[in-house]
N, C-alpha and C positions, 0 to 999 in steps of 0.2 A: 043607783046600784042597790040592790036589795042585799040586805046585811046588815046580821046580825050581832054584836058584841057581846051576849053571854055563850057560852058555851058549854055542852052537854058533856061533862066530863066522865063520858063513858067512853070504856076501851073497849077493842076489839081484840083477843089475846088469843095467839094462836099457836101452839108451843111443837115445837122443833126435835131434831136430835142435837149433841153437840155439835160448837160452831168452828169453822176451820180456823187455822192460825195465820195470820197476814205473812209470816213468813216465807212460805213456800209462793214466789211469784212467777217462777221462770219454767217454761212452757216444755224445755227438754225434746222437743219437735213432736209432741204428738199431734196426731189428728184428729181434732173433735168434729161428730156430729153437729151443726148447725140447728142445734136448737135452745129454745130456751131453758127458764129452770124446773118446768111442768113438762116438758118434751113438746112443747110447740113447735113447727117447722120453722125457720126463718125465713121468710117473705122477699123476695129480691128486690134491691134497690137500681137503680141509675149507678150511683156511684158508690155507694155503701151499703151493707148490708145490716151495719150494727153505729147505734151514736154511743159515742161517753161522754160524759160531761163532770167535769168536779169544780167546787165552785169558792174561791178564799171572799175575802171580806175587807171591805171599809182601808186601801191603801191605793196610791197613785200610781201610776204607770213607771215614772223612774226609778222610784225603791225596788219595786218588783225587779225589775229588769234589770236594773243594775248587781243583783244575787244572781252568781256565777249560773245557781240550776235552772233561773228561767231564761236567762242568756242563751245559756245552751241548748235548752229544750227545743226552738225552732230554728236550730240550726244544724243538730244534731240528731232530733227524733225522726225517725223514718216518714220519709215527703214533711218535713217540718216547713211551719210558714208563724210568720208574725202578722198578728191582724192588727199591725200599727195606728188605726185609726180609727179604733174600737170603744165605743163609749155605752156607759151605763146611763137608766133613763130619768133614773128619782134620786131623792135622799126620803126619809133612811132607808134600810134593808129590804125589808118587806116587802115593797110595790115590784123591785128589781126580781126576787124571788117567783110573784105570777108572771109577771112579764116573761118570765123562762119557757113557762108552761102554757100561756095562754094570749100571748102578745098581745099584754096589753098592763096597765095597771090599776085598773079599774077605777081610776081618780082620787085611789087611797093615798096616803104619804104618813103613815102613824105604822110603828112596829107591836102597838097593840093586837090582842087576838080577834082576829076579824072571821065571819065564813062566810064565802062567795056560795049565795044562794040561786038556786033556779036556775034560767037559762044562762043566765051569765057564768055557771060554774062550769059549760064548757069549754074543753083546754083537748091540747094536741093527745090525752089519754082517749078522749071518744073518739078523734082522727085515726088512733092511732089500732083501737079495739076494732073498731069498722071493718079495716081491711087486715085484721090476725097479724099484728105486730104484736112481739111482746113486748113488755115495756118492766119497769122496776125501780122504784128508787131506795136507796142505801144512806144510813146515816150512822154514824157515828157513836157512840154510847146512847142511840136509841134504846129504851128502857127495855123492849119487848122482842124478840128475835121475828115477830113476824106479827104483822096487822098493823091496825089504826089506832097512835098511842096520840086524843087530842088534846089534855094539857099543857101548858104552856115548854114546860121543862121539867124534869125529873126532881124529886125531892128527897129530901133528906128526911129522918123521923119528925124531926123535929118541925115540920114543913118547910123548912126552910128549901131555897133553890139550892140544890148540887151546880157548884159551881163547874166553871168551863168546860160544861157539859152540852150535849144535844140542846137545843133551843126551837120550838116551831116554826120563828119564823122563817127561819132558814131550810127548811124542807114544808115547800108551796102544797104539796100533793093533800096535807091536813084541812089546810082552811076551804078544801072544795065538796060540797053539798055532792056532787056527786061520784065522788072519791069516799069521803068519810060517813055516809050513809050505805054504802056496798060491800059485804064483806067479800068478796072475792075480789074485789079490788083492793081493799084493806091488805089482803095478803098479798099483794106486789110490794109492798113497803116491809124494809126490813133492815135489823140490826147490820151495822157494816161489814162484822165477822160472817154475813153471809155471802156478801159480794166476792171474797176470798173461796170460799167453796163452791160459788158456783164459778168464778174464772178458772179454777183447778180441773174441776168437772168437764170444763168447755160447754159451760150451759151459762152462759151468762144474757141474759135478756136483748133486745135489737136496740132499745132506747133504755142508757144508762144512766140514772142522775146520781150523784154520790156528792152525798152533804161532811165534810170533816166535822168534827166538835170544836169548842170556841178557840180552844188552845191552838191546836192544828191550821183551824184555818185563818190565823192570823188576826184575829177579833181582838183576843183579850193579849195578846203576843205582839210580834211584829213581822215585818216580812223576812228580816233573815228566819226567825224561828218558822214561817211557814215554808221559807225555802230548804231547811235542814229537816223536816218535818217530808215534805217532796222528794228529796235526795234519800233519804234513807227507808220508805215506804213505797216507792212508787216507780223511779227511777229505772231499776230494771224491769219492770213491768212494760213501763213505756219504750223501752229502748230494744227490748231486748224477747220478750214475747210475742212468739210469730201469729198466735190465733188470735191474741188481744189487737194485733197490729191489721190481720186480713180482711178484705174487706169492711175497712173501718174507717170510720172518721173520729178524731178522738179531740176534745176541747180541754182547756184550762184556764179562768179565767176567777174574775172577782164581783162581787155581786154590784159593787159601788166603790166611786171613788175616796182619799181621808180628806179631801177637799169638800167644804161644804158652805162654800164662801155664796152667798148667795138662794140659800136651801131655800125655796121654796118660795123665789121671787125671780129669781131668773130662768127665763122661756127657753127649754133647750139646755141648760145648765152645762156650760161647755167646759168648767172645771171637771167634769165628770168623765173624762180621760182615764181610760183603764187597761191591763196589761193583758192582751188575750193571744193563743198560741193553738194553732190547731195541725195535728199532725195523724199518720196512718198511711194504707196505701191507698184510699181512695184520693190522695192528694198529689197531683203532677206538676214536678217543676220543671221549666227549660231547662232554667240557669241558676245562679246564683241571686239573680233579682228577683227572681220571681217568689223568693224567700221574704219581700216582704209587699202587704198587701196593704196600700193605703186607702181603699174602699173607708166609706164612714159606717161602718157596722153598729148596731145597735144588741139587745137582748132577743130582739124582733124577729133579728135575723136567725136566731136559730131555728124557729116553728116554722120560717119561712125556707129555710135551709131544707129542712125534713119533709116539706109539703112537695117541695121540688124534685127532689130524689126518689119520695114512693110514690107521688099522684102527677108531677110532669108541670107541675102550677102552683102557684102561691094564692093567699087570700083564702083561704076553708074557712078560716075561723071568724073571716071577716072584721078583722081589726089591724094591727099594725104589722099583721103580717101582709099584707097585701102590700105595701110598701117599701117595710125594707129590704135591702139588698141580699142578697143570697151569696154564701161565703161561694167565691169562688173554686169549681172542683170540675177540671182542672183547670188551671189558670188561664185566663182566653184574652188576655190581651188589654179588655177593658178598662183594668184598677191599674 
């Protein structure tokens, strides 16, 4: 792998109007234009037209699950489905993080600042640019309302790290050479107070990543506090907004398991059990079984998920998408 460990601490800053407020989530029945947050058309899918994806941190599949809100969520969110048998592919953080974007982990296992150079830095954004999807990813006390911010994490005067704040490794889009050398790509990356204006808008991008900050997503906290954290930010969004819900496939899940018994000697690492929930109307159930999906799903499968939906086939990127399984849409019997 060609990679580098210093890093060009230069931003790309690209300044905004004011940012909406997360408050306003519920859709009131308008009818948005299908585009994105530059007026891109959206692109038709097989079975979705738009991905979301939000992603917690570092806890097991029963803590999760046993908090009432992720309980609920796929049994409750519109075509709600539990991806029971859903597992993360590394320890620590970070390798879990490209694997989102570019299925694969590049044989990294270090949360140090790494950048995926050259050919290797492509990921499902040039899949995704090819054929005019929009695409976006959203984070949390990102320092900069729009661009390529690639420092580790935000500081204080003093240098010190701003605690339980945005952290890089946790938004994959930074460490890619051909991500963070592009500035019009640069500006798909943005403060989370943007994701909020453009869902209000109905311009929200086809492919959604949305990073919480360390508090939120369970990191520096625990899973009730990312479950209360979900319940009170997010909730009616998911439940209950009809443009966030149409044509969509919507995910929630965690980067890695707090089990690390084994880190980095065990093949497959099947402590690595994780709680994943995918719901919208691109998801069809018979019955009431078909609410849970015991398929062995990986990170894999998302890039493999999206390959399938806009291009009819897996494998583009030629690595662990070609493999894993593709979440079921609509449920066919198989899992």
């Amino acid at each position: 792998m060609k990679t580098t460990i210093a890093v060009a601490f230069t931003t790309v800053l690209v300044a905004l109007g004011a940012s909406a407020s997360p408050a306003v989530h519920r859709d009131h029945g308008k009818r948005h234009a299908l585009t994105g947050p530059n007026g891109e058309p959206y692109v038709p899918g097989k079975w979705f037209d738009r991905f979301f994806m939000i992603i917690a941190e570092n806890m097991d599949f029963w803590p999760v699950e046993s908090q009432s809100t992720f309980a609920n969520l796929w049994k409750q969110a519109p075509g709600g489905r539990l991806l029971a048998n859903y597992y993360a592919v590394e320890h620590p953080s970070q390798p879990n993080y490209f694997d989102h974007i570019a299925a694969t982990t590049f044989g990294w296992n270090s949360d140090s600042v790494v950048n995926i150079t050259g050919s290797e830095s492509f990921s499902i954004v040039d899949l995704l640019e090819e054929k005019g999807i929009s695409w976006g990813g959203y984070a949390e006390d990102y320092p900069i309302t729009q661009g390529c911010y690639v420092p580790y994490a935000p500081e204080n005067p003093d240098g010190t790290q701003v605690p339980h704040s945005y952290v890089r490794k946790h938004f994959p889009f930074i460490s890619f050479e051909t991500i963070y050398t592009n500035e019009t790509r640069c500006n798909k990356l943005y403060n989370a107070d943007m994701f909020w204006k453009h869902l209000e808008e109905g311009k929200l991008p086809q492919f959604v990543y949305f990073a919480p900050n360390l508090l939120n997503d369970g990191h520096d906290t625990n899973a009730s506090y990312f479950a209360n954290y979900v319940q009170k930010t997010w909730i009616d969004t998911f439940y209950h907004n009809d443009y966030f819900n149409t044509r969509a496939l919507n995910y929630l899940s965690l980067d890695e398991s707090g089990n690390t018994t084994g880190f980095n000697t065990v093949p497959g690492d099947n402590n690595n059990h994780i709680y994943a929930a995918i719901w919208g109307d691109a998801l069809t159930n018979r019955d009431t079984y078909d609410k849970y999906d015991f398929a062995r799903y990986n990170h894999s499968s998302i890039t493999a998920t999206l390959e399938m939906n806009w291009w009819g086939k897996t494998g583009l990127l030629g690595r662990n998408d070609t493999y894993a399984p593709v979440f079921a849409l609509p449920y066919d019997g198989a899992n």
